[in-house]
C-alpha positions in Angstrom: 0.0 0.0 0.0 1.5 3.8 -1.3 2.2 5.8 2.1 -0.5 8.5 0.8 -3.7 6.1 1.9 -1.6 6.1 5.4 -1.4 9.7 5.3 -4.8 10.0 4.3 -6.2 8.0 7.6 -4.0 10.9 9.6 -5.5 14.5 9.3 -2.5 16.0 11.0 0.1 13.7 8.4 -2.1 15.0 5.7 -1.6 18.6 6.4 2.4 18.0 6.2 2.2 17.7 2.0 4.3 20.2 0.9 4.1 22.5 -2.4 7.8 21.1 -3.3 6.0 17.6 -3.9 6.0 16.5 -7.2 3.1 16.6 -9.2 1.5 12.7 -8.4 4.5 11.9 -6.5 4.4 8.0 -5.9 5.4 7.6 -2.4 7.4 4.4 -0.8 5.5 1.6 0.2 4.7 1.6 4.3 3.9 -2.5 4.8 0.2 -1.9 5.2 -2.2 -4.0 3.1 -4.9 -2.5 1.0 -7.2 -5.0 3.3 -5.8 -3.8 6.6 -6.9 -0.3 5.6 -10.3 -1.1 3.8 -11.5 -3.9 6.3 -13.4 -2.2 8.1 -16.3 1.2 7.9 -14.6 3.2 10.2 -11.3 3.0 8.3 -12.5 3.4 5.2 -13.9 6.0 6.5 -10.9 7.7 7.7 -9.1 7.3 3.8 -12.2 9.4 2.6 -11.7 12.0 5.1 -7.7 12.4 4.1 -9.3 13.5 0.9 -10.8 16.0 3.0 -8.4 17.3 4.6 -6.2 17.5 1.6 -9.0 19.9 -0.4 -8.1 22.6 2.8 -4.8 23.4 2.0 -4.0 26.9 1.1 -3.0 25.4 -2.2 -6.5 24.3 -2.9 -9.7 25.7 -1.6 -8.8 27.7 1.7 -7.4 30.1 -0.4 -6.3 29.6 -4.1 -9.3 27.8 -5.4 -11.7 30.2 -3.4 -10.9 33.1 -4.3 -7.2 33.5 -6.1 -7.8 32.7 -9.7 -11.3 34.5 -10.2 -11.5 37.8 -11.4 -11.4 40.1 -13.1 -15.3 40.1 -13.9 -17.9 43.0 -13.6 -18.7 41.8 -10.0 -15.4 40.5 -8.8 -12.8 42.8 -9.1 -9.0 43.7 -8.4 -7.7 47.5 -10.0 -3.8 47.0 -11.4 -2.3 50.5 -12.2 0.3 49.7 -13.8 1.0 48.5 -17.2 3.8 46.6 -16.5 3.9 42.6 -15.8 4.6 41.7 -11.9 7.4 40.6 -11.2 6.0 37.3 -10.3 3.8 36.9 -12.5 0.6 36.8 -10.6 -1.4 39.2 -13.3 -4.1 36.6 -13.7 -7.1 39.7 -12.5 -5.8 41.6 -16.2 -5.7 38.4 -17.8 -1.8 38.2 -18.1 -0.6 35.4 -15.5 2.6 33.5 -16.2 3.9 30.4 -16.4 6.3 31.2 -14.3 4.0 32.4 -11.0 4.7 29.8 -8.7 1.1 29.7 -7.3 0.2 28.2 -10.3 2.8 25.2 -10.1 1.8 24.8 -6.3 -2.2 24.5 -6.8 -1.3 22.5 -9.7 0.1 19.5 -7.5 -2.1 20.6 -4.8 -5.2 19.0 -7.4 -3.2 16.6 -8.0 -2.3 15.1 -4.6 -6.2 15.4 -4.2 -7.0 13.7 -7.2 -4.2 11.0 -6.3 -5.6 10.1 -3.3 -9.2 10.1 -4.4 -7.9 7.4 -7.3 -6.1 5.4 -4.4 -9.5 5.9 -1.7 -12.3 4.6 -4.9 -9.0 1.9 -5.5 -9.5 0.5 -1.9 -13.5 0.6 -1.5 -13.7 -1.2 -5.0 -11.5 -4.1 -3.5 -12.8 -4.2 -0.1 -15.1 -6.9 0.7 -17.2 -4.7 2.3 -18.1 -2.9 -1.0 -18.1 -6.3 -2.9 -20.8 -7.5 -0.6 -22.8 -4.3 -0.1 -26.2 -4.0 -1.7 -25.9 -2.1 -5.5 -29.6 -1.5 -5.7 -30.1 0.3 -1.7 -27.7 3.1 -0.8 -25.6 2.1 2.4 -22.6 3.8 4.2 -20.0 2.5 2.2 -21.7 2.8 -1.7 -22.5 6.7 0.0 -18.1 6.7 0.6 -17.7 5.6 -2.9 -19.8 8.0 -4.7 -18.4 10.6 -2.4 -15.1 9.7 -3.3 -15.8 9.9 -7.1 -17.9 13.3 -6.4 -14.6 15.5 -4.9 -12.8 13.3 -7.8 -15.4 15.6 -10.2 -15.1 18.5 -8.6 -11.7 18.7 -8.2 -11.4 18.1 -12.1 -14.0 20.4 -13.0 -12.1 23.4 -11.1 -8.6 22.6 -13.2 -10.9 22.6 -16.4 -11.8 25.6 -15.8 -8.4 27.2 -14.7 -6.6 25.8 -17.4 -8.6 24.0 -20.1 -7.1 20.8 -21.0 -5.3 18.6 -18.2 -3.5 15.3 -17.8 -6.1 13.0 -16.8 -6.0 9.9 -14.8 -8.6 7.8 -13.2 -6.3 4.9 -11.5 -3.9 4.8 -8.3 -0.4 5.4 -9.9 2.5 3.2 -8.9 6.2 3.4 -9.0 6.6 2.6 -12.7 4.4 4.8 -14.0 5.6 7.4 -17.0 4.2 10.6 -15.7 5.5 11.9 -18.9 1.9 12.2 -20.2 0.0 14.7 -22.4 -3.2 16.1 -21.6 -6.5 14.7 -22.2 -9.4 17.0 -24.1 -11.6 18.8 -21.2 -15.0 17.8 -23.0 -13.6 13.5 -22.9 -12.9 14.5 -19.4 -16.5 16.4 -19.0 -18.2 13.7 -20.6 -16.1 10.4 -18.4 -17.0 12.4 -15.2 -20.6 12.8 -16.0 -21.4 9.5 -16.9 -19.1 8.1 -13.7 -21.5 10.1 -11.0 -24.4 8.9 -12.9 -23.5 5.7 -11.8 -22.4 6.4 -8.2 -26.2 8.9 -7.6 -29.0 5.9 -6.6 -26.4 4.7 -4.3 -25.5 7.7 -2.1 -27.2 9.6 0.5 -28.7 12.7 1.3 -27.2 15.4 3.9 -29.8 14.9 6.1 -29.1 11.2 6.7 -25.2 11.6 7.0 -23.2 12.8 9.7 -21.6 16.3 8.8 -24.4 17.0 6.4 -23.7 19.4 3.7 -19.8 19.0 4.4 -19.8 15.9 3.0 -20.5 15.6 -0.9 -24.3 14.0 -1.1 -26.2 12.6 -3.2 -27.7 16.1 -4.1 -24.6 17.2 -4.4 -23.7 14.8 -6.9 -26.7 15.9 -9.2 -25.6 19.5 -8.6 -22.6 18.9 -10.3 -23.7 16.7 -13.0 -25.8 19.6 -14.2 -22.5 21.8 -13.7 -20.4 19.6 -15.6 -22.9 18.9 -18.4 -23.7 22.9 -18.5 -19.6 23.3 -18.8 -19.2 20.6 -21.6 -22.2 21.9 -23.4 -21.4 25.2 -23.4 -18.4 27.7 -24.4 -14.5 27.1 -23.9 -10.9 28.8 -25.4 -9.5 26.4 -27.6 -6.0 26.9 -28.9 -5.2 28.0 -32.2 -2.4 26.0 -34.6 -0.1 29.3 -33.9 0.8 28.7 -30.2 1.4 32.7 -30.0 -2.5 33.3 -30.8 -5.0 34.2 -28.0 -7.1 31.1 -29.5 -10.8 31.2 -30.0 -14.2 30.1 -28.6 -16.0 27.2 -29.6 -19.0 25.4 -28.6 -19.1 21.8 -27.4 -20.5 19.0 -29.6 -24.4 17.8 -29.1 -24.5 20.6 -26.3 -28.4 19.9 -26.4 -28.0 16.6 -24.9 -26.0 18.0 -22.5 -28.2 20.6 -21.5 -31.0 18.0 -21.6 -28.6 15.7 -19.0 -28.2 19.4 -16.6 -32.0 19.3 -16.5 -32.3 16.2 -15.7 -30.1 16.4 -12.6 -30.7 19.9 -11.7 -34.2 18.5 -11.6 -33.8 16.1 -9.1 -32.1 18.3 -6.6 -35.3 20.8 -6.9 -37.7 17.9 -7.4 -36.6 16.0 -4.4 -36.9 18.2 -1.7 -33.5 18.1 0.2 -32.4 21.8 0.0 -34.6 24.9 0.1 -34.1 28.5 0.8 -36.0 28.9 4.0 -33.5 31.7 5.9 -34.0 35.0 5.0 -30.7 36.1 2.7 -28.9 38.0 5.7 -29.9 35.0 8.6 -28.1 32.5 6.1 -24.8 34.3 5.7 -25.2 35.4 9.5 -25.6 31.8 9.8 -22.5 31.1 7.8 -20.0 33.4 9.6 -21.1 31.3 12.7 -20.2 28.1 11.3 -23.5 26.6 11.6 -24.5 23.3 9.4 -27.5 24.1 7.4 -28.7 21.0 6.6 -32.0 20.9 4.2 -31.7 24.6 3.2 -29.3 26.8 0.8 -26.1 25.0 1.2 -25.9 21.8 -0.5 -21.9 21.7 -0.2 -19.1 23.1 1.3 -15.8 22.7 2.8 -15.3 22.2 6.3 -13.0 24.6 7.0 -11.2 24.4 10.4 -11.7 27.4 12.9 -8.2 28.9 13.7 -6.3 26.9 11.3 -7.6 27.3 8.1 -10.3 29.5 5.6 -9.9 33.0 4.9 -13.8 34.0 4.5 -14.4 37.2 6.9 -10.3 37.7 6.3 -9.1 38.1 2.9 -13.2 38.0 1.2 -15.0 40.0 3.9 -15.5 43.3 5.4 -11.9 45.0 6.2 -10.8 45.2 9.9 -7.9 47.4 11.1 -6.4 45.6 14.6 -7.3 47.6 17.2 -8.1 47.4 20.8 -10.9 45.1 20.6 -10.9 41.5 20.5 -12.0 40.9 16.6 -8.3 40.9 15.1 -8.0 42.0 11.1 -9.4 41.6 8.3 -7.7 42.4 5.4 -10.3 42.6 2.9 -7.7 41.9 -0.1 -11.2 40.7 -2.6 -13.2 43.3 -3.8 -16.2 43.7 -5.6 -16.4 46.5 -8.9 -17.8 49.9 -7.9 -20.3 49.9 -10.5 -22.1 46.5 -9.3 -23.0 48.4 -6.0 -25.6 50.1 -8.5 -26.4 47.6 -10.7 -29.2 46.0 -7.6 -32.7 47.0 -7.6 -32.7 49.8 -4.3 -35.3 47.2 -2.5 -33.1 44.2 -3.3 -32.2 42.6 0.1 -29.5 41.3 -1.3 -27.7 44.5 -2.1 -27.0 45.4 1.5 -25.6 42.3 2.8 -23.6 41.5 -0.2 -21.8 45.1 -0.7 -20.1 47.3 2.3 -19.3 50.3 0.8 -17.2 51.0 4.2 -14.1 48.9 6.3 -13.8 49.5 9.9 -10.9 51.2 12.1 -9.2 50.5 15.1 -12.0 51.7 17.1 -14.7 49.5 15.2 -15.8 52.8 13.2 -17.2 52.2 9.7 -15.1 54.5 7.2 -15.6 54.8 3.8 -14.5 52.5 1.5 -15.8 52.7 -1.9 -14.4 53.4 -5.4 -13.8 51.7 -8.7 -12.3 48.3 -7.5 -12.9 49.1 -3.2 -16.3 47.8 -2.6 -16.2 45.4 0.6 -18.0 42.1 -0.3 -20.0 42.1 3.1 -21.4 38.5 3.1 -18.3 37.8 5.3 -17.1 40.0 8.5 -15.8 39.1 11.7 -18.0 41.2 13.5 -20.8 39.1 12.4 -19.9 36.4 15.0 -17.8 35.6 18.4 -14.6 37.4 18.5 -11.8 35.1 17.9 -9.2 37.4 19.3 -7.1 40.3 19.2 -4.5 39.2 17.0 -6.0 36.7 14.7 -6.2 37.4 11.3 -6.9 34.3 8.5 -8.0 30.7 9.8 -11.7 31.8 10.6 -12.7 28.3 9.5 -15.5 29.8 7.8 -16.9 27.2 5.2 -16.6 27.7 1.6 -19.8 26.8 0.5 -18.9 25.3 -3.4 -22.4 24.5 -4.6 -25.7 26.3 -3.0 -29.4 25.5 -3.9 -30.0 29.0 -5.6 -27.3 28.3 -7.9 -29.3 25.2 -8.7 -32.4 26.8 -9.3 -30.9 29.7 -11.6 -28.7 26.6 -13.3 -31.6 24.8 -13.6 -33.4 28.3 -15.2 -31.0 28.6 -17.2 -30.6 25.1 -18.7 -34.6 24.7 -19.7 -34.6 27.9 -21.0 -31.5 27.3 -23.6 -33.7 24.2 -25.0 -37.3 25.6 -24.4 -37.0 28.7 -23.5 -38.8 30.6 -20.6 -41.0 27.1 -19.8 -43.1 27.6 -16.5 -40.4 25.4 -14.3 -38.1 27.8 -15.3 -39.6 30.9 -14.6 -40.7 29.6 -10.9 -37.0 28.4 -10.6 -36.1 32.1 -11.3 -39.1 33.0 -9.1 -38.3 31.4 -6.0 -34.2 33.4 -5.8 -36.3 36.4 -6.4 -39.1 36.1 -3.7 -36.1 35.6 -1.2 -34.3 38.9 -2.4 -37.8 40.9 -2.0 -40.0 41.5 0.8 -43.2 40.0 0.2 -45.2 43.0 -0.3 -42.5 43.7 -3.9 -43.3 40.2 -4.9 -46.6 41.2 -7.1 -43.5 43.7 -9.1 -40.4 42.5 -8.2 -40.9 38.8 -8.6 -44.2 38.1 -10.9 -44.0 40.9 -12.8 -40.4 40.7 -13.5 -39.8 37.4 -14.7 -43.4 38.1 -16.8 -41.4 40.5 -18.8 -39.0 38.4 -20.0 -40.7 37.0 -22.4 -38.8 35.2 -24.9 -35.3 33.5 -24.8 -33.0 36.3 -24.9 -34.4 38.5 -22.5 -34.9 35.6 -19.9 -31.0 34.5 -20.4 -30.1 38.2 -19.9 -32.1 38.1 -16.4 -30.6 35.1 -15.5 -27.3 37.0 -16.4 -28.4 39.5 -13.9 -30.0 37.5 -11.4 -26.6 35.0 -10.8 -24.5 38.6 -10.4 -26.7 39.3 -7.6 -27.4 36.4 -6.0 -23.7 35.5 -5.9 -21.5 38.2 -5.9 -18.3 37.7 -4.0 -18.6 34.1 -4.3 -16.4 33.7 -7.2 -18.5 32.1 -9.9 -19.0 34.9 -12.2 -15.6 33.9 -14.2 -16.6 30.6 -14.6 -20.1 31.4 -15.5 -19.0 34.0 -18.4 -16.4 32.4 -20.1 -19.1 28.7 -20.4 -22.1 31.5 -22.0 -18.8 33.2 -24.3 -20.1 36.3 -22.6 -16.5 37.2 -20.9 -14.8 39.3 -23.7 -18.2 41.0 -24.5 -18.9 41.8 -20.4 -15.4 43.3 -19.6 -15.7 45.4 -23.2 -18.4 46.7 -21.7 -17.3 47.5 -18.0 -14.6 48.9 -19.3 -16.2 51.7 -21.1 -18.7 51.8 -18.5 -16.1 52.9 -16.2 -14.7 55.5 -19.2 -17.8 56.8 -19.8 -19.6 57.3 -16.1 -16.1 58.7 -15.5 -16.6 61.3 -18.2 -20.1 62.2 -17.0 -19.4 62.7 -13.4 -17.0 65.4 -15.0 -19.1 67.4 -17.0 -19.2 65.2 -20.6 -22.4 64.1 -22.7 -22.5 60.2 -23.4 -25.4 59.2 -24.9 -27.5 56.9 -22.9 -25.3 57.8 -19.5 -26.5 59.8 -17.5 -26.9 60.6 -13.7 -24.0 58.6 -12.6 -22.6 58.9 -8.9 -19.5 61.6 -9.2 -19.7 61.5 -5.4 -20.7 59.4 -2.0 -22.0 61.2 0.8 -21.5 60.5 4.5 -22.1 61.1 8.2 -21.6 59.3 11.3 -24.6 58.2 13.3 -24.7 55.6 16.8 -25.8 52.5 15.7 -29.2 51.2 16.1 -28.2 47.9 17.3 -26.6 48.5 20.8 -25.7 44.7 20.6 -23.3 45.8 17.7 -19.5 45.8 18.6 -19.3 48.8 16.0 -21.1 51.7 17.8 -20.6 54.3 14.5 -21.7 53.7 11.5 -22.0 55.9 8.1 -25.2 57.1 7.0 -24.6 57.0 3.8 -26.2 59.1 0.7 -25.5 58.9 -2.9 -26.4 55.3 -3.8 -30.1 55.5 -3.8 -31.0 57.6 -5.2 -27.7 59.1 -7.2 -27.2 62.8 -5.7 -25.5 65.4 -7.6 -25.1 67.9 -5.3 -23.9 67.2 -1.2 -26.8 66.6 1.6 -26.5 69.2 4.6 -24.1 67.8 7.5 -22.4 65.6 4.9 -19.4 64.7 3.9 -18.4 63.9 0.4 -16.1 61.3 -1.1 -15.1 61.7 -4.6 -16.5 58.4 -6.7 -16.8 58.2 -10.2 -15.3 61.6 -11.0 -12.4 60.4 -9.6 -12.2 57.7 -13.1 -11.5 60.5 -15.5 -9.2 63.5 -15.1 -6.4 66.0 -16.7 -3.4 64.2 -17.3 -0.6 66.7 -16.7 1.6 65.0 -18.7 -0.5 65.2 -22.3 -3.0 68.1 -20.9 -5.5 65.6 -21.8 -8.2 63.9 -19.9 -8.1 60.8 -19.6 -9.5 57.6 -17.8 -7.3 57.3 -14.3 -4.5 54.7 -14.4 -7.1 51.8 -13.3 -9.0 52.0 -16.0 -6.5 51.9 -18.4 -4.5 48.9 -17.0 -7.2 46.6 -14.9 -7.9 44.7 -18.2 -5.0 44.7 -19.4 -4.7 41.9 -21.4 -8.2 42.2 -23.1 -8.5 45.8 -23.5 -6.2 48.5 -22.0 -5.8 52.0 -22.8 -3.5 51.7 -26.1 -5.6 49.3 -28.0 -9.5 50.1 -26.8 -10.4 52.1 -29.9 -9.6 49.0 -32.1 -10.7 46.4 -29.8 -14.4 44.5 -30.1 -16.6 42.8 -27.8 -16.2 39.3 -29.9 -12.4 39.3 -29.7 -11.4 36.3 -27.5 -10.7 37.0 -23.9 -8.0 34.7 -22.2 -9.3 33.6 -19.3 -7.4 30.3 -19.1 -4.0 30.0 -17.1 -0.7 28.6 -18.6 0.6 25.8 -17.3 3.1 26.1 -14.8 6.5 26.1 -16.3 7.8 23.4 -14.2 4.9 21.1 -15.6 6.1 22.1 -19.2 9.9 20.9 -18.2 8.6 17.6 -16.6 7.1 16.5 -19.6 9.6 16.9 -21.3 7.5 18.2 -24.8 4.1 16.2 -24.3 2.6 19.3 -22.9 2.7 22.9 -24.3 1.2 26.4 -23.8 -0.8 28.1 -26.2 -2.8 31.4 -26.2 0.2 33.2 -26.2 2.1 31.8 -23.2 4.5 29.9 -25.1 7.3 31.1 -23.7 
């Protein structure tokens, strides 16, 4: 037996993988037997639980995979002022990462070891009496550990499609002769293997409510969730190379993507149709709910991560409200993910989820919200240590918040989406859209804001554009958007279009005449006032004007922050005006300030990563880079 199904039964081992491992390292054989391990429930238990523990490394989803290589969209969003390449390489928000950034090489084996391990746990169970003896027509314990197994297998695969198109793919436990001197397999053989593999594994696993951990562990609804996902991916949009290596590449549709849309209803279906999740919190109670680590089983999460309090997740750290450390017992937060200025504005003023999803504000040393809002500064305020038991003074990332991967109203609007594409805006799908929108309205808006919204879009192309919409509001901050633009080709055509929007509300707030922009926010108005809520650690808050409605001239007792009319200015240099230095760079590699006038909305965006140049060397010329990162 490989030393990594030992390591796996060891949470603490498992943590002690390093990022200098080799990409499917084969690791010396310990003297345990694949029987000793898989002979009994509670070990084979353990093995699925090291494949746990290694999805929470930094190098996979406590950081990288939640948050690192996801924008630059119009809802996520990180402002580069520069138009020179970092140093390390890390451009990936401007669309310019390379092969050299050494994240990219470390989350690389990070999936890896994952996938390694799953291939050696779904190994094990097959051979284990146990399994061989286990009803294959009644879900039990260990068939639920099996189709677990092969469910993180999925995920885990899915997420490197979408980071970086075509990967090496393997489905067996490797051994010390192997030749890891492989190519990459095509992402749609990979799409389509994975789909029909949890198809198999579904009638035999369980529902959260009947296992322990509940929506930490990858369910049965889970594992319809993400067939629909998968089959959405591999029947929609993807960057494919071009024969010149130095080419951006272009966008291409999958094959039969009707079937596959017909397979995401299916299974999308079944998660609605059987009951298991709904969304029964109001939309602030569940994220509340969230930053206190509570396990929501039969509502709005159907998975996510168990994350480890004080050792690892950086939800209400790095994606939260920012926290200057202070005298008070709530440690920083350094709020390093932000959302775009413009998608503050974008909400309907009597969504509920506008207030709870953007802070326009961080907080000081004294617990005082300040002012925080400008092109790429807007807080994403799902997350915030204040919205839960202080964890101390000092503490800063490890708030073992879960990062919750898949969530019911990502089903529905999935779902929405997928019966509308082949039917378009059928009944089911307008009440899937219908039931995200009754949460995000009181129910005395529900007559305009729910019914009378989806009513209006009538045909297929207005009801994809509110589905557009509705996933931007529903989960902003929660890194999907990427993902979610590039599989509709909508990416290239989106940041073309927040890219003049920030030009042209720029121009406006200083005096200009766009057609069709008008009244933009040149400024943000604010006082401090006690808060309300006495129970609050933060006893001044803003009162804040200027968002709704847009104000053009400052409130009495106000102060005023400078907001879009900050976006377009004299340059001193060319006694020009111009957009401000992160509007020209931010998007760099798609459209910056040199080549806007010539660019279009169809050009192909890069939103794929190289591979990590280490990769290229070990494989010695079975695995190149394309889209211009052959070099």
């Amino acid at each position: 037996m490989n030393k990594k199904i030992l390591l796996s039964m060891l949470f603490s081992f498992a943590l002690c993988f390093t990022a200098c491992d080799d990409y499917l390292e084969v690791h010396p054989a310990t003297g345990f037997t694949e029987a000793e391990v898989f002979g009994s429930e509670s070990e084979i238990k353990s093995a699925v639980a090291g494949v746990y523990t290694l999805m929470l490394t930094d190098d996979a989803y406590s950081n990288r995979l939640a948050f690192v290589f996801n924008p630059n969209t119009d809802v996520e969003m990180a402002a580069v002022s520069s138009n020179t390449v970092n140093v390390n390489g890390s451009d990936i928000a401007c669309f310019e990462p390379k092969p050299y950034w050494t994240t990219l090489n470390s989350t690389w084996n990070a999936m890896y070891r994952i996938i390694n391990n799953a291939n050696d746990v779904i190994q094990g169970i097959e051979g284990s009496d146990l399994f061989k003896n286990a009803s294959k027509t009644e879900p039990s314990n260990i068939t639920q550990m099996y189709g677990e197994v092969k469910t993180l297998r999925a995920m885990v695969y899915l997420d490197m499609i979408r980071i970086w198109g075509d990967v090496v793919f393997r489905t067996t436990s490797s051994t010390g002769d192997d030749d890891f001197r492989v190519g990459v397999t095509d992402r749609n053989k990979i799409l389509e293997f994975l789909i029909d593999d949890l198809k198999s594994a579904e009638p035999l696993m369980q529902y959260a409510s009947a296992i322990d951990y509940g929506p930490e562990r990858a369910s049965r609804s889970f594992n319809q969730g993400l067939i629909g996902l998968l089959a959405l991916t591999r029947g929609g949009w993807t960057l494919r190379p071009d024969s010149d290596p130095a080419s951006i590449g272009h966008m291409v549709r999958g094959e039969n993507h009707e079937l596959y849309y017909d397979i995401a209803i299916q299974y999308l279906g079944k998660v609605i149709n059987e009951g298991q999740h709904d969304l029964k919190l109001s939309y602030r109670n569940f994220w509340i709910g969230q930053n206190n680590w509570q396990k929501m089983v039969n509502d709005d999460v159907i998975f996510s991560l168990p994350l480890l309090r004080g050792v690892s997740g950086e939800y209400g750290y790095a994606v939260g409200i920012p926290i200057v450390e202070g005298n008070h017992a709530y440690g920083s937060a350094s709020g390093n993910v932000n959302l775009a200025g413009t998608y503050l504005y974008s909400f309907d003023s009597k969504d509920l989820r506008r207030d709870i999803t953007c802070a326009p504000y961080s907080y000081d040393a004294n617990l005082k919200q300040v002012i925080r809002l400008d092109l790429a500064k807007l807080a994403v305020g799902k997350w915030s240590k204040l919205y839960t038991s202080p964890l101390g003074s000092t503490s800063q990332k490890g708030t073992g918040i879960n990062y919750s991967w898949m969530r019911f109203a990502d089903v529905l609007l999935m779902y929405a989406e997928a019966v509308n594409e082949r039917f378009g805006p059928r009944q089911d799908a307008q009440e899937a859209l219908k039931r995200v929108r009754r949460r995000a309205f009181s129910q005395a808006d529900w007559a305009a804001k729910v019914d009378g919204y989806v009513a209006s879009k009538s045909n297929p192309d207005l009801f994809f554009q509110a589905i557009m919409d509705e996933r931007a509001w529903e989960l902003g901050g929660e890194s999907k958007r990427k993902f979610d633009l590039a599989r509709w080709n909508k990416y290239s055509e989106v940041i073309y279009n927040q890219y003049n929007k920030f030009v042209n509300w720029g121009k406006v707030a200083n005096g200009a005449y766009v057609p069709g922009v008008d009244n933009v926010p040149g400024s943000v108005y604010w006082k401090e006032i006690p808060n309300p809520d006495a129970n609050n650690p933060s006893k001044i808050i803003l009162d804040t004007k200027g968002i709704d409605p847009v104000l053009q001239a400052k409130p009495a007792g106000y102060t005023e922050t400078l907001f879009a009319t900050k976006w377009y200015a004299l340059n001193n240099d060319t006694q020009a005006y111009e957009p401000n230095n992160e509007i020209k760079w931010s998007f760099r590699g798609f459209i910056n300030f040199n080549n806007a006038a010539s660019k279009s909305p169809n050009d192909p965006l890069r939103y794929l990563c190289p591979y990590p140049s280490k990769v290229i060397s070990d494989h010695r010329g079975a695995i190149q880079n394309y889209y211009g990162f052959n070099y």
